[in-house]
N, C-alpha and C positions, 0 to 999 in steps of 0.2 A: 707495678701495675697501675698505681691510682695518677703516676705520674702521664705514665703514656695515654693514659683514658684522658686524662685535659691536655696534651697534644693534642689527638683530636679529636676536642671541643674546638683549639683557639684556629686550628688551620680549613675548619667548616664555610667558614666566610668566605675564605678565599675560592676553596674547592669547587664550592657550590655557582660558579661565575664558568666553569666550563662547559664547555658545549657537548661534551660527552661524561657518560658514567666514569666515576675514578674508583681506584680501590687503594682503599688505605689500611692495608694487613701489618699485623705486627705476631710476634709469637713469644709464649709465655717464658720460653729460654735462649737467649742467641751464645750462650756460653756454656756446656756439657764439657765437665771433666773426668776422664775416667779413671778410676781408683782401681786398689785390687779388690774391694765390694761391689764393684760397681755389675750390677745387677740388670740392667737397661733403665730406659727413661720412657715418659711419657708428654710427647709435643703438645702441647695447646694451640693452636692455630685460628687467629681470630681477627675481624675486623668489620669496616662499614663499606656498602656502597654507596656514595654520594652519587647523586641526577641534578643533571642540568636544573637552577632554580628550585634545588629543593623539593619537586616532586616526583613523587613514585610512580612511574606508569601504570596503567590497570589493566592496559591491553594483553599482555604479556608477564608471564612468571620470569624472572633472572636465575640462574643455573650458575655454581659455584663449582668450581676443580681445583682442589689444591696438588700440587705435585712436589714432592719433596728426593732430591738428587745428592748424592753423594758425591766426591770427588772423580773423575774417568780416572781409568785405569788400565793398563795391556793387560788381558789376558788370553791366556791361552785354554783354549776346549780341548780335550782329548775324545776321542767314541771307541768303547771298547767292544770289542768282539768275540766270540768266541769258536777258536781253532783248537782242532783236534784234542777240545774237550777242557782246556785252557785260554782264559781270558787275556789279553793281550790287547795291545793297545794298536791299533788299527789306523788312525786317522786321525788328525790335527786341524786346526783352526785358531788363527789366533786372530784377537778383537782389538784395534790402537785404542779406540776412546769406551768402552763399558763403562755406564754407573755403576761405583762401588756399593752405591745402596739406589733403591728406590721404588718410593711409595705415593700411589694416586689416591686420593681419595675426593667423593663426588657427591653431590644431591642428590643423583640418579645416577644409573650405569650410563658409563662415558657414553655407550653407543646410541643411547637414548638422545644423545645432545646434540654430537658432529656426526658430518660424514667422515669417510676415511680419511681423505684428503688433509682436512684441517686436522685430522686426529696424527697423520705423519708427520706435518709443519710442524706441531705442537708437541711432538711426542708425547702423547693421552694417552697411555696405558703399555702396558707387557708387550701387546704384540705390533707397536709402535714405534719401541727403541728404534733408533739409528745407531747400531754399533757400529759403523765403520773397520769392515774386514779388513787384515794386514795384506792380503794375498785374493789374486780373480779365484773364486770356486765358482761352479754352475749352482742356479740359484735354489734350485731344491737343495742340495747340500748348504746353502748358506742358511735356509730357513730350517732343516734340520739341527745343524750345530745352534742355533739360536733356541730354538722349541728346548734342548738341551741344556743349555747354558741360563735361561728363564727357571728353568724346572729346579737345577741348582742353588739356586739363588732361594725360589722359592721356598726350600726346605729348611735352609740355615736363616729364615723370617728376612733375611737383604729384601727381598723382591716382595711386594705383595700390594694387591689391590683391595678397596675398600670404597663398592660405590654405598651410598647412600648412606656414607657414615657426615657429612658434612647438614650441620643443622643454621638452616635460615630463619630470622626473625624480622617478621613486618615486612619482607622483601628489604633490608637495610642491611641487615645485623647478621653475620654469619661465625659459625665455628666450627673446626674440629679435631680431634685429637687424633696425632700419628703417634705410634709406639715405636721407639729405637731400639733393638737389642742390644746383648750384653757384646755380641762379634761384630759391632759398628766398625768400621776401619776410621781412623782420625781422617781428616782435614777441613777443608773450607765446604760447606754443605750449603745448598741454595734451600730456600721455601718459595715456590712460583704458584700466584695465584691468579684465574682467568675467570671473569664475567662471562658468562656466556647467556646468550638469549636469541631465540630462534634459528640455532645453527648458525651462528657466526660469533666470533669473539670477541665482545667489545671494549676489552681492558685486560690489562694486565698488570701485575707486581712484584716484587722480589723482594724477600729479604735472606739477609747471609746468617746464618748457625755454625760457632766454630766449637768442635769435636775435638777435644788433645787429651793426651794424658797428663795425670798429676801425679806429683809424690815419687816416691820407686818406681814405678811404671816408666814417668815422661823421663827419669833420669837413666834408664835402663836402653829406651828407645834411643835416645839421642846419644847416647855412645855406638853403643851398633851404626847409626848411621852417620858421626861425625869422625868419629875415631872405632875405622872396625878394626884395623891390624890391633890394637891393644885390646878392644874388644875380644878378641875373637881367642889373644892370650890369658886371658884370663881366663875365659869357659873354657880352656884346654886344660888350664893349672886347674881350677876348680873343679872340673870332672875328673881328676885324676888326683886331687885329694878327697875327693869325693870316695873315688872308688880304693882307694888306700884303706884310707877310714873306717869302709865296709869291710875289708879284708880283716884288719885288724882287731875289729869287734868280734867279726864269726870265729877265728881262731882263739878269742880268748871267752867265749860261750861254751 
């Protein structure tokens, strides 16, 4: 931490020579391993906005949005229904690019800051996603399967908003904390950070968090997905001395 805090100190000089606000975020973990304890985490999300010449405007407050993205992913929606008194699966959808995870969090609620407009461009909150359908559906059914697919997410903590959890100091200094659950899916995770002030966005930044597993876990994953025929021989051999095992105990009980 004390290192990247004189980062930037030494890169103020230079920063302070543009002609527009810059953000210089960084976050308190870019590397998340998960273990079989692994329990969830807790993001720190933190950084400065440098002004043109070093001064702070007065005319106007600065408005912070962190948004943090998981890897896209296909998925498939199902809507179930229910016929002649049984539930049944009805109807499909499937999504090419869905975040596997994702979390906004904001000084004020987003819709305080943009219009919708900038809030689609940017995708700024839930009802914002661009998931790119696999397949044309008329658009009420695209905005149903999505109102669906948000609400899922919502409930296993993937999806979730958090206006007015991001804290500013001095109009400079900002932070805030994202929580990851323990059902994070691995890969390359973005942290996208935006200036905002007076409905329009006047900076942007990125930084990357990589999510993998360790230990048994990452050695377990990566057979499954490098070697599945042998993989897939051994959970056959292994549930079937598995279930051997159990036979031979209950009979000798």
């Amino acid at each position: 931490m004390t290192g990247r805090v004189g980062w930037l100190l030494l890169a103020t000089p230079l920063l302070l020579a543009q002609s527009k606000p810059v953000l210089v975020p960084d976050v308190s973990q870019r590397d998340i391993d998960i273990v079989y304890s692994f329990t969830g985490a807790e993001l720190l999300l933190f950084g400065a906005i440098l002004y043109p010449g070093g001064r702070t405007p007065n005319d106007s407050d600065a408005e912070i949005v962190v948004v943090v993205k998981g890897p896209a992913q296909s998925i498939l929606v199902r809507e179930k229904r229910q016929i002649a008194g049984i539930w049944v699966n009805a109807a499909r959808l499937r999504y090419q690019s869905a975040p596997s995870f994702y979390a906004i969090a904001s000084s004020r609620p987003i819709g305080q800051l943009v219009d919708d407009r900038t809030r689609a461009i940017y995708e700024l909150g839930l009802d914002s996603l661009q998931l790119s359908p696999a397949t044309s559906a008329p658009t009420d059914e695209q905005q149903r399967f999505v109102r669906g697919l948000v609400d899922l997410k919502r409930r296993t903590g993937l999806y979730y908003e958090a206006p007015g959890a991001v804290e500013i100091t001095d109009k400079v200094l900002y932070r805030a904390h994202i929580n990851i659950p323990a059902r994070v899916p691995v890969g390359r995770f973005t942290a996208e950070t935006f200036l905002i002030r007076d409905g329009h966005v006047l900076a942007a930044a990125v930084r990357d968090i990589d999510i993998r597993k360790s230990g048994f876990e990452r050695f377990v994953a990566r057979s499954a997905e490098h070697r599945s025929f042998a993989y897939g021989l051994v959970a056959v051999a292994l549930s079937v001395f598995l279930g051997w095992a159990a036979g031979w105990v209950a009979r000798r009980v």
